[in-house]
C-alpha positions as a printed NumPy array, in Angstrom:
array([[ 32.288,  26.213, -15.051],
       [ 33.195,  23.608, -13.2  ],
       [ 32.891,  25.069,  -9.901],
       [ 29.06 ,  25.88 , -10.674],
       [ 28.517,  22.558, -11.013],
       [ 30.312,  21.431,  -7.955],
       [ 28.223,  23.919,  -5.684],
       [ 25.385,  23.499,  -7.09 ],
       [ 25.032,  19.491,  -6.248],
       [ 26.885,  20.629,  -2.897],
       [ 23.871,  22.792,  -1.987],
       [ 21.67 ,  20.074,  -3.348],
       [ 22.931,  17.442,  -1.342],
       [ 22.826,  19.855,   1.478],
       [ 18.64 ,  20.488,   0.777],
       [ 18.001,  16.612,   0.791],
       [ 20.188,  16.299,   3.811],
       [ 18.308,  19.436,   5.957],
       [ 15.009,  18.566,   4.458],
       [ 15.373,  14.719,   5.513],
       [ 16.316,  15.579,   8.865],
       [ 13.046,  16.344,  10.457],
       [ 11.418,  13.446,   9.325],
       [ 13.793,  11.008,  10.265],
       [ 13.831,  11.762,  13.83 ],
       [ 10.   ,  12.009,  13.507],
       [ 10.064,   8.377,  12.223],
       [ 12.859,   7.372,  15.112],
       [ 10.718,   8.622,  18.262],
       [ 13.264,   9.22 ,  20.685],
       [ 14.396,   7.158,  23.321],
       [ 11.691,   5.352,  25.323],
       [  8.516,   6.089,  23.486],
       [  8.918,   3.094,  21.069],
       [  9.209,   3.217,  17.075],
       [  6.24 ,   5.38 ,  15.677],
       [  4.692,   5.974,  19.106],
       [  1.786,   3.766,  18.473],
       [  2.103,   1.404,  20.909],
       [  1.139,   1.987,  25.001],
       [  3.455,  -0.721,  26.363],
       [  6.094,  -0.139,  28.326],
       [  9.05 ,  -1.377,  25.952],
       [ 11.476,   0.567,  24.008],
       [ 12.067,  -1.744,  21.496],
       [  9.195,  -3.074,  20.778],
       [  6.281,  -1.533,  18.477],
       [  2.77 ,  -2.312,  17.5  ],
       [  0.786,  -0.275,  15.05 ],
       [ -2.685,  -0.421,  14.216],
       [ -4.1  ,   1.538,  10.849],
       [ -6.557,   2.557,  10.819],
       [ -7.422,   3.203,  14.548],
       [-10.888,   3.388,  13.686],
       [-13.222,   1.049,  11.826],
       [-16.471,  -0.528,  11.166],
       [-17.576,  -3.954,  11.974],
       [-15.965,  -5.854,   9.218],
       [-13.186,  -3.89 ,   8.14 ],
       [ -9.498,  -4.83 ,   7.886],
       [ -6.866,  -3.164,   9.656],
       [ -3.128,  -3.444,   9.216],
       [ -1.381,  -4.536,  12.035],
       [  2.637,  -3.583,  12.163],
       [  5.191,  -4.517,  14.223],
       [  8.782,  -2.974,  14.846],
       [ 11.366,  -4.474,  16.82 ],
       [ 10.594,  -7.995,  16.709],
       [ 13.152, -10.585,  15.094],
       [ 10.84 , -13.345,  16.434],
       [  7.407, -14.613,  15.04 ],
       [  5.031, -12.291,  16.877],
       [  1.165, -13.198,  18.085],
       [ -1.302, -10.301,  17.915],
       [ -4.355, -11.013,  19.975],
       [ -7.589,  -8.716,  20.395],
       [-10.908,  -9.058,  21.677],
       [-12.397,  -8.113,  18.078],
       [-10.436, -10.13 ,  15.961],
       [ -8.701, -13.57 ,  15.256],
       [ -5.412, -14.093,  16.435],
       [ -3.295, -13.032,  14.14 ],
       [  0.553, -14.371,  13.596],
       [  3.552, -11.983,  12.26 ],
       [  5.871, -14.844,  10.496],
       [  9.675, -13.831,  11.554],
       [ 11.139, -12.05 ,   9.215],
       [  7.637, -10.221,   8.214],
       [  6.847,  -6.565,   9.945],
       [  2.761,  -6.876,   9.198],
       [ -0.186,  -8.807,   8.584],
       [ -3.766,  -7.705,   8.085],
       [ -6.819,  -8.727,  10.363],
       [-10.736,  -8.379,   9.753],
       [-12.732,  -6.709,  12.426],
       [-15.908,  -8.949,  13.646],
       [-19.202,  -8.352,  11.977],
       [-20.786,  -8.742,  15.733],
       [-18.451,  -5.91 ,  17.338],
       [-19.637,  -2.953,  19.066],
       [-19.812,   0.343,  17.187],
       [-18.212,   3.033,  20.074],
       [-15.878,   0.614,  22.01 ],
       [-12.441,   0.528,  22.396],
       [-10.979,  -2.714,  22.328],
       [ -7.086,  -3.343,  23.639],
       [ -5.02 ,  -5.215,  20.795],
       [ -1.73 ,  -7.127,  22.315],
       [  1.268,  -7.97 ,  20.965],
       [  3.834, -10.977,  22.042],
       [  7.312, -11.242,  20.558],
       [  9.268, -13.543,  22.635],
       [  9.083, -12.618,  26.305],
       [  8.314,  -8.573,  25.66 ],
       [  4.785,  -7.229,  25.196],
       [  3.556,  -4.194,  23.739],
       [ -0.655,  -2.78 ,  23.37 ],
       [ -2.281,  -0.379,  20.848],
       [ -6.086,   0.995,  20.603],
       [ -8.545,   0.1  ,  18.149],
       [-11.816,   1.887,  18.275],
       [-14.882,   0.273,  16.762],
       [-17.236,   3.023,  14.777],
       [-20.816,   2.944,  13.344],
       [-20.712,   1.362,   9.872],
       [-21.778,   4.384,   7.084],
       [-25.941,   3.934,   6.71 ],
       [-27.651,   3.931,   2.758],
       [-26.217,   4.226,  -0.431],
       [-23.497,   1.543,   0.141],
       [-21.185,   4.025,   1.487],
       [-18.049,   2.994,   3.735],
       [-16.489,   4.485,   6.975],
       [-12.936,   3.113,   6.271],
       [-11.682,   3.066,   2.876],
       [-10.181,  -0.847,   3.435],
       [-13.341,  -2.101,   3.96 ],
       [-15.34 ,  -4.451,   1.275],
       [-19.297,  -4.847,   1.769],
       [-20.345,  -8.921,   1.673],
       [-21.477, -10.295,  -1.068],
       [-21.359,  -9.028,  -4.537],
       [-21.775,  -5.433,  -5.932],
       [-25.159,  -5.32 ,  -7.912],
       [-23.063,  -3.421, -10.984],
       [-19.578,  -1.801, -12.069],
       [-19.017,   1.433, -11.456],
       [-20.25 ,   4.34 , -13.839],
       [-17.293,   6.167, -14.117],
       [-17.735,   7.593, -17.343],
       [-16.476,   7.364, -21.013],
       [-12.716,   8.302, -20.221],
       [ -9.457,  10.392, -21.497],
       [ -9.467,  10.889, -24.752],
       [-12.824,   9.301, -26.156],
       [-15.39 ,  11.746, -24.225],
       [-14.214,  14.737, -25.956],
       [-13.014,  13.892, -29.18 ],
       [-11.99 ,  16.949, -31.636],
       [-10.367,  16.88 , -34.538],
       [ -9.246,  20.472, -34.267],
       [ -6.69 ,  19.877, -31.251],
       [ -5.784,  16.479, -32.66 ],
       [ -4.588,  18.25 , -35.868],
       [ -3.348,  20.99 , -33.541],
       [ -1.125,  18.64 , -31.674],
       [  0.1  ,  16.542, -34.853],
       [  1.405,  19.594, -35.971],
       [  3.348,  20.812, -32.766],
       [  4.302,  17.281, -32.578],
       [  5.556,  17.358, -36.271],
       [  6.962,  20.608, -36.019],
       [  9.283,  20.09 , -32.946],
       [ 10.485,  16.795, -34.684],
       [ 11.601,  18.89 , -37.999],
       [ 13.035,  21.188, -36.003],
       [ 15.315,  18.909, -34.125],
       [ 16.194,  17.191, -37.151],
       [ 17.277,  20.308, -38.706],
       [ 19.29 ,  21.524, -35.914],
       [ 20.944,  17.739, -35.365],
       [ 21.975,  18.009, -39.05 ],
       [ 23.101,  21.681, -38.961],
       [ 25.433,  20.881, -35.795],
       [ 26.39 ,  18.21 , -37.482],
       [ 27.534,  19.518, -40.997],
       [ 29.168,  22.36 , -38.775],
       [ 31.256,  19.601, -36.482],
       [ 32.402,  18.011, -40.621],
       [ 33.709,  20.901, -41.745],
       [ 35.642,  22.047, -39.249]])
């Protein structure tokens, strides 16, 4: 019985292992493409990510950066200058309201004396109905109203059929433990 046991977290251990694999050497990027492959510069160590790559006048983007034990400037045409404190791997910038929708704009990174450069890609903002190109983005000013999202879980469909249906199942598996706990238990006394 033992054995069963033993193999069985073997071939476990064995899944996570082969299954973990790929995505680990994904994450690793080989040897001289940089961590992630976001980044266009020419280091190997070095690694700026931008996410999203694409967004609206006045959205945030998340600005990472791998390989860098120092405090790290990030500089772009379409945004403040943004610092990475040392010992931090990201900070957040907001796009400018005034940016053109369809350019490309070149964001660089400086950690000590290497250098690395990633994309960002301005987009049209979403027209009517409030809606939003980039999920990170937040309109200015002040929504107008909450949102109508309804009465929720349990309130909007109230029946007292399946609540008495589900005290009793409830009920009933309790009794039944109960009874089987003090069965066992009168059997493990009189032995």
């Amino acid at each position: 019985m033992r054995a069963i046991r033993v193999a069985s977290a073997a071939l476990l251990g064995l899944s996570a292992l082969t299954l973990g694999a790929p995505a680990a050497v994904a994450y690793g990027g080989g040897e001289g493409e940089g961590e992630g492959g976001h980044g266009t510069g020419e280091s190997t160590h070095l690694s700026l990510g931008v996410m999203p790559e694409e967004v609206a006048p006045g959205g945030h983007v998340t600005l990472t950066v791998r390989g860098c034990e120092e405090t790290a400037r990030v500089t772009s045409g379409v945004f403040d200058t943004v610092t990475v404190p040392k010992g931090q791997k990201s900070a957040s910038a907001t796009v400018d309201w005034d940016a053109r929708p369809g350019a490309t704009y070149t964001v660089n990174l400086r950690c000590g004396h290497e250098t690395d450069q990633a994309e960002l890609t301005v987009i049209e903002r979403a027209q009517g109905g409030g809606g939003h190109t980039n999920p990170h983005e937040m309109p200015p000013g002040n929504p107008e109203h909450g949102v109508r999202a309804g009465f929720g879980g349990s309130i909007g469909g109230f029946d007292l059929k399946e609540i008495g249906l589900g005290t009793a199942l409830v009920t009933g598996s309790v009794g039944v433990a109960w009874y089987r706990a003090r069965r066992r238990a009168a059997a493990g006394t009189a032995a």
